[in-house]
C-alpha positions as CSV (number, residue, x, y, z in Angstrom):
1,X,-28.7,-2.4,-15.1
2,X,-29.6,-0.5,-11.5
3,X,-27.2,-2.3,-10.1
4,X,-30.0,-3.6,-7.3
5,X,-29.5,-7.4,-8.1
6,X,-27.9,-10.1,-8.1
7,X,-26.4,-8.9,-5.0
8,X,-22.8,-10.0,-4.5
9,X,-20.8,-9.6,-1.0
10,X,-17.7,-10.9,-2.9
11,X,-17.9,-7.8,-4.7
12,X,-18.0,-5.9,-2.3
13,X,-15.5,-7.1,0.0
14,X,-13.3,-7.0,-3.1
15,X,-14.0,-3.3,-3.5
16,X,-13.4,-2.7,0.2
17,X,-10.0,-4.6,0.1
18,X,-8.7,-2.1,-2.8
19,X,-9.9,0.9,-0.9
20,X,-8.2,-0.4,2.1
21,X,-5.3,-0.7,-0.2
22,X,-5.4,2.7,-1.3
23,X,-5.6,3.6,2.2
24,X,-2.8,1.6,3.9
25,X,-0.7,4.8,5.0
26,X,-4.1,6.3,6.4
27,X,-5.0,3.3,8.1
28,X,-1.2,3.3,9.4
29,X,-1.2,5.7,11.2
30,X,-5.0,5.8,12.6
31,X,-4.8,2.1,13.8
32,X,-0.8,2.3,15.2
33,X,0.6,5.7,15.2
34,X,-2.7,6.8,17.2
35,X,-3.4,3.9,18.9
36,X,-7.1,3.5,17.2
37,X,-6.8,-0.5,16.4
38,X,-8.4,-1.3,20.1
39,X,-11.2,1.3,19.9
40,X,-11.8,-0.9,15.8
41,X,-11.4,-3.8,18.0
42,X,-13.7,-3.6,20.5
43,X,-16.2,-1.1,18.0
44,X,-16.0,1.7,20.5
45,X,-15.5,4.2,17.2
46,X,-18.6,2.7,15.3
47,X,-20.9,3.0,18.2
48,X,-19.8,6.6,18.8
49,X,-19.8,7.6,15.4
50,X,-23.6,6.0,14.8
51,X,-24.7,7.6,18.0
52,X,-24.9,11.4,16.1
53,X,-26.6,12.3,13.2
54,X,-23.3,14.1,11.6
55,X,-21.9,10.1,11.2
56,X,-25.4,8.6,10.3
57,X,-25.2,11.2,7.2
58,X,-21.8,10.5,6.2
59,X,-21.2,7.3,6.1
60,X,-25.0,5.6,5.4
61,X,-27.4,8.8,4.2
62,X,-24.8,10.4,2.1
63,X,-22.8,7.1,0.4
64,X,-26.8,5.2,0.0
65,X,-28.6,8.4,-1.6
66,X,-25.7,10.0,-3.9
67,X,-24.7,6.3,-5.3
68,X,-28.3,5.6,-6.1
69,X,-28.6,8.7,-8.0
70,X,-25.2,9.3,-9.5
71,X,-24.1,5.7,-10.6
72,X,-27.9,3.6,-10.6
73,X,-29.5,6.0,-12.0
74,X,-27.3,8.6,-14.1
75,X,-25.1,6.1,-15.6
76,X,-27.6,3.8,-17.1
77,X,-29.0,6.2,-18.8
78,X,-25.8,6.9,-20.7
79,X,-24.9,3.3,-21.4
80,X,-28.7,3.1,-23.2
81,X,-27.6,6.2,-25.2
82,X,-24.6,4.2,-26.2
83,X,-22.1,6.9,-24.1
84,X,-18.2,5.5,-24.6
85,X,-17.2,3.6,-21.7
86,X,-14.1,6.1,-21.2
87,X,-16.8,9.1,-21.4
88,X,-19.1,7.7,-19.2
89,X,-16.2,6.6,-16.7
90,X,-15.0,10.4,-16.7
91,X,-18.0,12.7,-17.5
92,X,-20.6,11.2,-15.3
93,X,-18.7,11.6,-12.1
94,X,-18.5,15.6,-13.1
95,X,-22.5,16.2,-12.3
96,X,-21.5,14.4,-8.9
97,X,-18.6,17.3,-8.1
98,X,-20.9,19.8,-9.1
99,X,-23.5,18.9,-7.1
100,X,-20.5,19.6,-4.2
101,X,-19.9,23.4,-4.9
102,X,-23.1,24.5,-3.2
103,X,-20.9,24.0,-0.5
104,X,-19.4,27.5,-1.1
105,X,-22.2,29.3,-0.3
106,X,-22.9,27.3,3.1
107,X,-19.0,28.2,4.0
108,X,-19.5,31.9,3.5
109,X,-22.3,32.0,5.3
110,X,-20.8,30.1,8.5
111,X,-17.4,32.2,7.9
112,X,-17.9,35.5,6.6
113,X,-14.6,36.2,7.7
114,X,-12.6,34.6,5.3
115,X,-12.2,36.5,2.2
116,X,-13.7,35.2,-0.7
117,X,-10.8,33.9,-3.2
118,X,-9.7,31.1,-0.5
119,X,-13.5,29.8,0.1
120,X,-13.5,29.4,-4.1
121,X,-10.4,27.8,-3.4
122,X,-11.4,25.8,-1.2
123,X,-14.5,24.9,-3.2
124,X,-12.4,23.7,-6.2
125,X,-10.3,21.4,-4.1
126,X,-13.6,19.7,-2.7
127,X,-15.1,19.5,-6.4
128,X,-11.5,17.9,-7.6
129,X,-11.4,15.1,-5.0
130,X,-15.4,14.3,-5.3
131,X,-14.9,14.2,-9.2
132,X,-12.0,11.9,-8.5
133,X,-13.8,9.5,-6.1
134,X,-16.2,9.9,-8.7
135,X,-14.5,8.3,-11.2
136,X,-13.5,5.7,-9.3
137,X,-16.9,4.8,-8.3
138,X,-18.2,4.8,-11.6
139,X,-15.4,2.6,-12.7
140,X,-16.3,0.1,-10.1
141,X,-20.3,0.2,-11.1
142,X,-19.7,-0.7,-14.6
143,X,-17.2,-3.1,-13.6
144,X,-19.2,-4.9,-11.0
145,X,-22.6,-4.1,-12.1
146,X,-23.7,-3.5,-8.4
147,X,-24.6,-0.6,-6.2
148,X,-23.3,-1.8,-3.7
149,X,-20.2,-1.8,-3.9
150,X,-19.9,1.7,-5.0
151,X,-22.0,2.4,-1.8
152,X,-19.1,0.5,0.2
153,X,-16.7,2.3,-1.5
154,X,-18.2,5.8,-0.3
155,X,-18.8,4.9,3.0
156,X,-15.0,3.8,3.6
157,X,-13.7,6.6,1.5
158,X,-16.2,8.9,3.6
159,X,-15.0,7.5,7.1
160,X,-11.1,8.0,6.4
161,X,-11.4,11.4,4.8
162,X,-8.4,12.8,2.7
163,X,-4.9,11.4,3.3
164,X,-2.2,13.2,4.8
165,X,0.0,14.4,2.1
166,X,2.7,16.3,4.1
167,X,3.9,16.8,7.4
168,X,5.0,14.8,10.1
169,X,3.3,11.9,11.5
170,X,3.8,10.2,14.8
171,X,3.6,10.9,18.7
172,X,6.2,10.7,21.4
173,X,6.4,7.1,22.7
174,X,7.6,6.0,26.5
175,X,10.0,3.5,26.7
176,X,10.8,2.7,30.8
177,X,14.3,1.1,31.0
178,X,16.7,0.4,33.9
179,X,19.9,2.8,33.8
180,X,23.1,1.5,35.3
181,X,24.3,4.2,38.1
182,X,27.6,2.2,38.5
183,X,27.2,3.4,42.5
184,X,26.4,1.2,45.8
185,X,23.3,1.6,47.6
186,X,23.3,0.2,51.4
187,X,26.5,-1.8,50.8
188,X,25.4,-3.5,47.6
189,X,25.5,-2.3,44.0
190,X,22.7,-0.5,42.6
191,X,22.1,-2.4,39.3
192,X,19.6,0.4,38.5
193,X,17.8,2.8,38.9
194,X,14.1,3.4,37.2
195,X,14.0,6.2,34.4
196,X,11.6,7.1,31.5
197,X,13.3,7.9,28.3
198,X,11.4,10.0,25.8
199,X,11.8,8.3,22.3
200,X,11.0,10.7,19.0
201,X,9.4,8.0,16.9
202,X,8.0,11.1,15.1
203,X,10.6,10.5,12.0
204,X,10.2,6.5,12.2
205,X,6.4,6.9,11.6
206,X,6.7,9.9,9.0
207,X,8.9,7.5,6.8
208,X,7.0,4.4,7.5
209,X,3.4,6.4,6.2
210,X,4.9,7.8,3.1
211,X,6.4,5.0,2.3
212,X,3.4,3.1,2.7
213,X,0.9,5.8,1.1
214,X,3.3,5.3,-1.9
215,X,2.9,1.8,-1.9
216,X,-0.6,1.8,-0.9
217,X,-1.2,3.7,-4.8
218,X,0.8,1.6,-6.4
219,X,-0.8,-1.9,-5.1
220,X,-4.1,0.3,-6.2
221,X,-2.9,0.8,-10.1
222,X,-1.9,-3.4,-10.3
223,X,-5.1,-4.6,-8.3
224,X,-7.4,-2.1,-10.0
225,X,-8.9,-4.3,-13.0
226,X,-8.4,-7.7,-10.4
227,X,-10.0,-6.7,-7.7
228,X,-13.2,-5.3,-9.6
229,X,-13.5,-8.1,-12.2
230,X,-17.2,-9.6,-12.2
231,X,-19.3,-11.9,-14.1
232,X,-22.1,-8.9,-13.5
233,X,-20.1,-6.1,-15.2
234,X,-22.2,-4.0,-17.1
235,X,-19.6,-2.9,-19.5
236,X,-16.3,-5.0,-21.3
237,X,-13.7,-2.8,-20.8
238,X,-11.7,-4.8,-22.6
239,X,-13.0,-5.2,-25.9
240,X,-13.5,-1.3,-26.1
């Protein structure tokens, strides 16, 4: 009931794949719009981001320690007391956002300069989008009866941060073409002469990332239940 065994990878890669999902206009525009895809490649970004202790807390001290005591051990404890599966999927992860909000009184002690009413404000978007993830994560315990794969869950959610949910997305690509000068040059046509032409791709990559964060949450909603199904679930969703 831990979650600490039978230890499944299928699980997990399935959990991974629907964050990925989830993620799709994210990922977008960190592997292509910003060119990140051969730093993945060749792992440049993982060894730099191991290499401090800032990335060493957020993606393995942070994801290991809160899933072990908000989903192993808080959650079984309210499946023994015979908790409603819906309850337990959407009261649980409330302890985990409120463990977040000490976070206001760091912030106003490293910026005493903002006023206080956006620093609250600021506090209650960070406790929305950790109860949120919360949820999620507990879903994904009770349907895969594993840890783990709320632990890979946190980590990926952890390493891509919040999505983008306005503004414009893209950079200013260089194209180098040959443009006809219709003159001659030392008695023979020129056929060309060398120019760089500045492209906006700017609105082609702000359309293609919406349009994929959109379908990025809807391909979340249909694989949901699918990609979490397990023979270890520790809870039937479907006969309650």
């Amino acid at each position: 009931m831990l979650g600490w065994w039978p230890v499944n990878p299928v699980d997990v890669l399935r959990t991974t794949l629907l964050c990925a999902i989830l993620f799709a206009g994210p990922l977008f525009e960190a592997a292509i719009v910003e060119g990140r895809w051969r730093d993945w490649l060749w792992g440049t970004h993982v060894v730099e981001t191991f290499s401090s202790w800032t990335g060493w807390r957020n993606l393995v001290a942070g994801p290991v320690t809160e899933e072990i005591v908000f989903r192993s051990l808080l959650v079984p404890l309210h499946i023994l007391a015979k908790v409603a599966p819906k309850n337990i999927v959407f009261i649980t992860p409330l302890y985990f956002g409120i463990a977040h909000i000490h976070h206001l009184y760091e912030f106003r002690l490293t910026h005493p300069e903002v006023p206080v009413l956006p620093a609250v404000l600021r506090t209650v978007v960070q406790f929305t989008y950790t109860s949120l993830f919360g949820f999620f994560a507990t879903f994904v315990y009770l349907r895969t009866g594993s840890v783990y794969t709320a632990i890979a869950a946190h980590m990926f959610c952890n390493w891509m941060g919040l999505p983008r949910i306005w503004g414009r997305v893209g950079v200013r690509a260089s194209m180098q073409i040959n443009v006809p000068s219709g003159g001659k040059k030392g008695g023979t046509r020129d056929l060309g002469t060398s120019a760089t032409v500045k492209r906006d791709l700017s609105t082609l990559w702000t359309v293609v990332y919406y349009l994929l964060l959109i379908l990025g949450a809807y391909g979340f909603y249909i694989n949901l239940f699918p990609l979490t199904a397990s023979s270890n679930a520790l809870i039937d969703f479907s006969s309650n």
